[in-house]
C-alpha positions in Angstrom: 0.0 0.0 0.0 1.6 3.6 -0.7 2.0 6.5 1.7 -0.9 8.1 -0.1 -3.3 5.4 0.2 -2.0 4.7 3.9 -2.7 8.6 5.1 -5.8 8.6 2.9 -7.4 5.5 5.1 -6.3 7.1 8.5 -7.5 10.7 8.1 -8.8 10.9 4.3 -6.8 13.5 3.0 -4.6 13.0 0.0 -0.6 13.9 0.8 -0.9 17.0 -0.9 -4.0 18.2 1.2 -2.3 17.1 4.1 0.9 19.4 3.2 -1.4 22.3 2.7 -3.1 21.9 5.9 -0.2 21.9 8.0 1.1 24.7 5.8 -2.0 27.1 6.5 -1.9 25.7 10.7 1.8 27.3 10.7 0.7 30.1 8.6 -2.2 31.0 10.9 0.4 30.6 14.2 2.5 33.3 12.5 -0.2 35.5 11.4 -1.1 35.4 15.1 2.3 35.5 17.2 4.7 37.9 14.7 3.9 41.4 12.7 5.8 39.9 9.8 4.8 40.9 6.5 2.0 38.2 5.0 4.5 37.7 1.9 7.1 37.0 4.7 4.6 34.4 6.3 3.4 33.1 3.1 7.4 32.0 2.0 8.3 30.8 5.4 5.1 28.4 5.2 6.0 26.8 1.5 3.5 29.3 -0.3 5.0 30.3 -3.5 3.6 34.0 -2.7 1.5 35.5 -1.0 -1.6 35.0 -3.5 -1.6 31.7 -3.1 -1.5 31.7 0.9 -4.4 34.1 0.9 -6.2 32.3 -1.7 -5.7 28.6 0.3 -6.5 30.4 3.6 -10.0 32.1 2.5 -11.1 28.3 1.1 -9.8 27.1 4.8 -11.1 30.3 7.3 -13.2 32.3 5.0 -10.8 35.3 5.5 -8.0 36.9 4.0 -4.9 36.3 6.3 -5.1 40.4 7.1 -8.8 40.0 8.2 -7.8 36.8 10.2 -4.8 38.4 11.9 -6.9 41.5 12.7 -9.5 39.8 14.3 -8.0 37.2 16.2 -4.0 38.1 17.2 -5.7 40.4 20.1 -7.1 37.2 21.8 -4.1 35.2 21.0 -1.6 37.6 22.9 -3.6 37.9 25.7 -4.2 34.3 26.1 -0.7 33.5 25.6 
């Protein structure tokens, strides 16, 4: 059985959707814990640019990264 099939049975996302999650989950820690740039956050995730990072994280959060980090880095510093 290959990797793909293996992950695909134990959580039912392909490799590639996998990737991308954990891309946008360290993408949406950054948004929340740095001021860096969202170009900056989309390179240091694996995003070729920041299109694509904002394009991937509307279809996840249904917000732009800026809209996310706006609304939610507030709570996240005081909680942290």
């Amino acid at each position: 059985m290959t990797l793909n099939k293996q992950l695909k049975q134990s959580n039912g996302m392909s490799i590639g959707a996998y990737l991308n999650f954990i891309r946008l989950m360290h993408a949406r820690e950054l948004l929340l814990s740095t001021d860096k740039p969202i170009e900056w956050v989309a390179t240091d995730c694996g995003f070729s640019n920041s299109r694509i990072l904002n394009r991937n994280f509307k279809a996840w959060k249904n917000k732009t990264p800026t809209q996310y980090r706006n609304e939610y880095s507030e709570y996240y510093i005081a909680t942290n």
